[in-house]
C-alpha positions in Angstrom: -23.9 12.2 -3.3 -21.1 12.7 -0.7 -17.5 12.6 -1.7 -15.7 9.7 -1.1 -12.2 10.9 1.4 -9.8 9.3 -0.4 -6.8 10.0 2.7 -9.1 9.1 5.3 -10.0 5.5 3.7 -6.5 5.1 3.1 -5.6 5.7 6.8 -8.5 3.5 8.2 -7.5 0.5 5.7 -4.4 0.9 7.3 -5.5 1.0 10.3 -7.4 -1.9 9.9 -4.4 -3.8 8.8 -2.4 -2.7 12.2 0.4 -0.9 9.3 2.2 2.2 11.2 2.3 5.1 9.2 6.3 4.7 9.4 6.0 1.1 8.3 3.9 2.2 5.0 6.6 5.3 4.4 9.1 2.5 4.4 6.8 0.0 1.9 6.3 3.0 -0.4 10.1 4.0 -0.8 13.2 6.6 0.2 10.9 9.6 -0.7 8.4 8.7 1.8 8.5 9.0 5.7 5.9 9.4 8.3 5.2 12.9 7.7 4.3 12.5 4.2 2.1 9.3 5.0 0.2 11.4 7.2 -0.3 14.7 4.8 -1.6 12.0 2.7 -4.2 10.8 4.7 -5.1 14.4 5.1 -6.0 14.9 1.3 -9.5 14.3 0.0 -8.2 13.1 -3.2 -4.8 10.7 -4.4 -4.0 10.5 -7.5 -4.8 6.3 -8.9 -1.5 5.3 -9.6 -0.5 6.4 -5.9 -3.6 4.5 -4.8 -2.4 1.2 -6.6 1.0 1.8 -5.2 -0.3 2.3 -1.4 -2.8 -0.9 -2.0 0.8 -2.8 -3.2 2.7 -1.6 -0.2 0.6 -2.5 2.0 -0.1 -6.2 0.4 -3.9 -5.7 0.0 -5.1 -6.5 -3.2 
């Protein structure tokens, strides 16, 4: 079974949704920036609560 790219399905839901990476940094709080959005989309795994958090900023349920 192949692993599911947890960064990479963030970034094409985002994507999808026509969100800039700088737009989600700005959803997600001070800590974030574009930078950090995209060394996210980069990881193979995230954390759930920072999953929940990223499907709440970026108002899909």
């Amino acid at each position: 079974m192949q692993k599911i790219h947890e960064g990479r399905n963030v970034k094409r839901f985002r994507e999808m949704l026509g969100i800039k990476q700088e737009a989600l940094a700005f959803e997600l709080g001070d800590e974030w920036n574009q930078k950090k959005i995209s060394l996210l989309e980069a990881k193979e795994s995230i954390d759930t609560p920072l999953l929940s958090q990223i499907s709440a900023a970026s108002k899909y349920p």
